[in-house]
VOKETI-72655 format. One record per residue (C-alpha): x, z, y; residue number from 1. Coordinates in steps of 0.2 Angstrom, whole numbers, plus 5000, padded with zeros to 4 digits. Each point is the difference from the previous one (the first is absolute). Last residue first. Layout:
BEGIN
<atom xx="X" zz="Z" yy="Y" seq="NUM"/>
...
//
This chain:
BEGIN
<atom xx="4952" zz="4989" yy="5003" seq="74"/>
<atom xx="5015" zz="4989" yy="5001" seq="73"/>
<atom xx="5019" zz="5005" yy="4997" seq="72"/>
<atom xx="5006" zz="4984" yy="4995" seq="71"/>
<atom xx="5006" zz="5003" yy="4981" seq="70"/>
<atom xx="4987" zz="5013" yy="4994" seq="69"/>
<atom xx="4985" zz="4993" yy="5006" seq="68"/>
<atom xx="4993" zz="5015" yy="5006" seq="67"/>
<atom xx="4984" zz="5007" yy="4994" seq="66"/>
<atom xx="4985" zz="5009" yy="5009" seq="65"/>
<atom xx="4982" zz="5006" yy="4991" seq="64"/>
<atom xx="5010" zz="5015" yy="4996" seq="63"/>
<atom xx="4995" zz="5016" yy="4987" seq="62"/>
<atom xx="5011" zz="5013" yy="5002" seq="61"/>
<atom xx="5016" zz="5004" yy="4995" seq="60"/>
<atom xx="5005" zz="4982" yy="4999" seq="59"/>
<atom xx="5014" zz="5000" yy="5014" seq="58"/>
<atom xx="5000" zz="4981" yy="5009" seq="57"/>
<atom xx="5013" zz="4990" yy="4996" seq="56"/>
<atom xx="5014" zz="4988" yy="5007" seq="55"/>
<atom xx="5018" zz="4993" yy="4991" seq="54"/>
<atom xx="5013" zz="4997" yy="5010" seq="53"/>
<atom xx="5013" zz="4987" yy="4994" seq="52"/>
<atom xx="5006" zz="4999" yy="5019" seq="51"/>
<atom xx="5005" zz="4980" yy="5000" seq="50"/>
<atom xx="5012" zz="4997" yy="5012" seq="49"/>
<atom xx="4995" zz="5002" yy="5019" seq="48"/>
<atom xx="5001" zz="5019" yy="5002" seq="47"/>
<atom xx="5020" zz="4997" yy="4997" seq="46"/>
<atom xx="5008" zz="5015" yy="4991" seq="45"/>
<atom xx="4991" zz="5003" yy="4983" seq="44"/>
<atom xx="5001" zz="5019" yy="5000" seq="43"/>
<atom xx="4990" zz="5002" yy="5016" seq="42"/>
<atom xx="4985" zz="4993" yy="4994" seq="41"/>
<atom xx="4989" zz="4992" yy="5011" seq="40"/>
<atom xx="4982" zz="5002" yy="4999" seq="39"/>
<atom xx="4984" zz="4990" yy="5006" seq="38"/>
<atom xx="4980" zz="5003" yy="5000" seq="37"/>
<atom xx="4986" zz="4986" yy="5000" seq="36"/>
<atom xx="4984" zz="5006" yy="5005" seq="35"/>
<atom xx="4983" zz="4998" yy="4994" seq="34"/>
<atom xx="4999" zz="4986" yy="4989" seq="33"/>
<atom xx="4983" zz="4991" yy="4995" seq="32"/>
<atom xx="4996" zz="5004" yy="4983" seq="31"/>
<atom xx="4987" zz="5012" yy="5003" seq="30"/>
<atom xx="4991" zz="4990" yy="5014" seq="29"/>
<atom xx="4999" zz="5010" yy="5016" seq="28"/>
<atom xx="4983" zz="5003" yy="5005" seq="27"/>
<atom xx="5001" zz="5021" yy="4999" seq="26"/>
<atom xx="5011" zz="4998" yy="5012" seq="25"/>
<atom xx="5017" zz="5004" yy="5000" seq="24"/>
<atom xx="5017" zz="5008" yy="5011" seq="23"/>
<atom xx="5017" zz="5000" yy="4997" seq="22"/>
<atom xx="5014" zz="5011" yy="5004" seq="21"/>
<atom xx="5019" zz="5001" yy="4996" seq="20"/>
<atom xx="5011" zz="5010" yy="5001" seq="19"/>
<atom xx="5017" zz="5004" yy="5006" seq="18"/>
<atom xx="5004" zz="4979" yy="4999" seq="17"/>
<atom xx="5014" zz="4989" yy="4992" seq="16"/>
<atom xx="5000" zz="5012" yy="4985" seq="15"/>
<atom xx="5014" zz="5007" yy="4992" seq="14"/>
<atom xx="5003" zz="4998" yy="4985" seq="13"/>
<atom xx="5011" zz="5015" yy="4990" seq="12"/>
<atom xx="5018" zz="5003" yy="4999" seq="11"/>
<atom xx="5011" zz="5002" yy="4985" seq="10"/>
<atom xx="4997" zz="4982" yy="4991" seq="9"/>
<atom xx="5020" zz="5001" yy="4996" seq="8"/>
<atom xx="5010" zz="4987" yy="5006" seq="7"/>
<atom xx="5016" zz="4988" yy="4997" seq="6"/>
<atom xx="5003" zz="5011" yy="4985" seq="5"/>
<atom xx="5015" zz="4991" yy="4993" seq="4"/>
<atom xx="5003" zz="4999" yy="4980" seq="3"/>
<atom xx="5016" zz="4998" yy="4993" seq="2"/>
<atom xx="5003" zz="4995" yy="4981" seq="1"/>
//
């Protein structure tokens, strides 16, 4: 038996902007989406093939935000 590494998941995403900034009112309605972010990853090779990234906000404190963790909307 051989087995070929084609890749190893060695490098992290990167995403298509430094940052990102958003601002809301008090009136937005709290299922309305705030932003939509993108990543790449490198280790893939062609940004437009499916990324298989997966988004999410740190719990370590209590957020009224989520992503959806396939698209990368808050």
């Amino acid at each position: 038996m051989v087995i070929d590494v084609l890749n190893v998941n060695d490098m992290k995403p990167r995403f298509k902007e430094d940052s990102y900034h958003v601002l809301i009112t008090e009136e937005q309605v709290p299922t309305f989406p705030v932003i939509a972010v993108s990543a790449v990853d490198p280790d893939i090779g062609d940004e437009a093939g499916d990324q298989n990234i997966t988004y999410y906000l740190d719990q370590v404190r209590i957020n009224p935000f989520f992503f959806t963790n396939a698209l990368g909307v808050l």
